[in-house]
C-alpha positions in Angstrom: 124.1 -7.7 85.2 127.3 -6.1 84.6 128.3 -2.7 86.1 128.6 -1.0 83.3 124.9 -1.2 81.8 124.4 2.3 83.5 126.4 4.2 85.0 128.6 2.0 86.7 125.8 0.6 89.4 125.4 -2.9 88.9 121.4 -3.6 88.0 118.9 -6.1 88.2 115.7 -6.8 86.5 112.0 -8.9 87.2 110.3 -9.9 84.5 106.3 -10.3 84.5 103.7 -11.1 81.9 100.4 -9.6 83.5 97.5 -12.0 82.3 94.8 -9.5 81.2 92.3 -11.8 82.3 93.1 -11.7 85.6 90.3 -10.0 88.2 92.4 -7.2 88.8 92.9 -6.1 85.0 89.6 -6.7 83.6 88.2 -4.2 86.1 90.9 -1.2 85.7 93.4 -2.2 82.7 90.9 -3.5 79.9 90.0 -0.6 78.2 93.5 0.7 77.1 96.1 -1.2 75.9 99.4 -0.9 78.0 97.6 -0.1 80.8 98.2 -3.8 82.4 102.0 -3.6 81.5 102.1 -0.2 82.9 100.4 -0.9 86.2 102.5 -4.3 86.1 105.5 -2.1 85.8 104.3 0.6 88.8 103.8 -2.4 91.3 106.9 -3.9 90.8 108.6 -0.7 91.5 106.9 -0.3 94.7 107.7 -4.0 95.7 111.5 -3.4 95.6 111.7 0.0 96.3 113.2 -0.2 99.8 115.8 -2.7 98.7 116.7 -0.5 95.5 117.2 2.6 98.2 119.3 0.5 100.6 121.6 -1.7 97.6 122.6 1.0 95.4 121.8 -1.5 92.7 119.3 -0.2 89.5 116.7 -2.0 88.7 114.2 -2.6 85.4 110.9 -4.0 85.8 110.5 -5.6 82.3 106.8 -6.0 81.8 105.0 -7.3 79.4 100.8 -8.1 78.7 99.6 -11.7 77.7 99.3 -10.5 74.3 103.2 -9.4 74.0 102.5 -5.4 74.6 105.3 -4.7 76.5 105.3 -1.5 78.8 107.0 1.8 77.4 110.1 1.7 79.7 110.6 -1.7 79.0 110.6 -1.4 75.8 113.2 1.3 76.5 115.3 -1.0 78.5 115.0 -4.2 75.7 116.4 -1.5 73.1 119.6 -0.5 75.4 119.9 -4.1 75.6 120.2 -4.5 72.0 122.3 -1.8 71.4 125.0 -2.6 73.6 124.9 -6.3 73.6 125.7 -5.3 69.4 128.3 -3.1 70.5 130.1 -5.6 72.6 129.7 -8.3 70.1 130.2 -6.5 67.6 127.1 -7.8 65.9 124.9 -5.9 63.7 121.5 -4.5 65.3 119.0 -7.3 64.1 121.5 -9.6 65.0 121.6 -8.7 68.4 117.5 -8.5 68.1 117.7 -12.1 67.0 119.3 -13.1 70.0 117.0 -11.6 72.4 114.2 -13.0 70.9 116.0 -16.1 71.2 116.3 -15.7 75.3 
């Protein structure tokens, strides 16, 4: 992704959609919503944490549960996404929203 989404690092994201019938969210994510997104979210961070410390790159786990709840800081991330993509494109807001849905 380009440099300039933050701070001049170039960044990277992994996308997951956690399957909240899986064996390991039935037994500790089912009770709450978010809570597979969120622990989606945690494990990816550990996964590329050495090569995030070594790169100097940024990276966004984008995380979302079978039944489209997405994880807070992804939702965080999609919403920068918007903003700038309709700052560069000079498109309005739910236009840009329109073409991320469209991705």
């Amino acid at each position: 992704i380009h440099p300039d989404f933050v701070q001049g690092k170039p960044a990277f994201f992994d996308v997951a959609v956690r399957n909240l019938f899986s064996d390991t969210c039935v037994t500790s994510c089912s009770f709450q919503a978010r809570a597979a997104a969120e622990a989606g979210e945690m494990a990816k961070n550990l996964h590329y944490d050495a090569y995030i410390t070594t790169s100097g790159k940024v990276f966004y786990p984008l995380v979302v549960e079978s039944y489209v709840i997405w994880s807070v800081h992804s939702l965080e991330v999609l919403k920068t996404i918007t903003r700038k993509t309709s700052l560069s494109q000079s498109l309005s807001i739910s236009r840009a929203v329109c073409n991320l849905h469209e991705l």
